[in-house]
N, C-alpha and C positions, 0 to 999 in steps of 0.2 A: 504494500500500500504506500501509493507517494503522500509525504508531507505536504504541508501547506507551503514549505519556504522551496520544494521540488517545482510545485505548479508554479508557482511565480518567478521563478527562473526560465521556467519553460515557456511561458507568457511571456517573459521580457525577453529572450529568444528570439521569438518569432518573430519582432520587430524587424531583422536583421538577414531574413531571408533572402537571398540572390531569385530576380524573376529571371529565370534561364530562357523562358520561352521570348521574351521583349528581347532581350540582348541577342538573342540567335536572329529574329525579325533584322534587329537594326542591324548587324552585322553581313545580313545578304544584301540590305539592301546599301550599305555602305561598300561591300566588296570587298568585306573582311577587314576592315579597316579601325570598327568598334572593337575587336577583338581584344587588344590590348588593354581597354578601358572595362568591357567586360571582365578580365580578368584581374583586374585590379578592385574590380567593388568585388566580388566573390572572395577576394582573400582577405580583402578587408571585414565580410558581411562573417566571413567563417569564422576569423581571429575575436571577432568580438563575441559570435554565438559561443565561443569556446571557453571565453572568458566570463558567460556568463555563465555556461554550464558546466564546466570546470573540465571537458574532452578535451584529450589529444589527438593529433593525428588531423585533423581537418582539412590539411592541407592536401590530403591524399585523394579525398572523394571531389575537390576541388581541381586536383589534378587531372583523372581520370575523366572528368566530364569537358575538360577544354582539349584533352587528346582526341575524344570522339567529336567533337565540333572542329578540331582539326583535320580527323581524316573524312566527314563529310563534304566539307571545302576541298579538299582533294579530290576526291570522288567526282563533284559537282563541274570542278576542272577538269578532270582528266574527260568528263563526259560531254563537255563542250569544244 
């Protein structure tokens, strides 16, 4: 059973979510060019959710989600 001071972490949390879905939008339509700015609020948005829920590691699932937005730009090149 979570605590009262768990939920409110987790609350304050969510503040700090990455919209993955907008930053990939803006990112085709910039021609991968938000890419970098994308990946700068996500490590930013992960480093403070980490900090408020006291995880390690964040930086990993942050990783992994900008390789696969990598190799669809690739793909989307190689296919044009």
């Amino acid at each position: 059973m979570k605590t009262n001071e768990q939920i409110l972490r987790e609350i304050q949390a969510a503040k700090y979510k990455t919209n993955n879905v907008l930053h990939f939008i803006i990112s085709l339509i910039t021609a991968g060019l938000w890419i970098p700015v994308w990946f700068l609020v996500a490590q930013r948005n992960a480093s403070k959710r980490a900090s408020i829920i006291n995880e390690t590691s964040t930086f990993s699932k942050v990783f992994i989600i900008l390789v696969a937005v990598a190799a669809v730009f690739i793909f989307i090149g190689i296919m044009l």
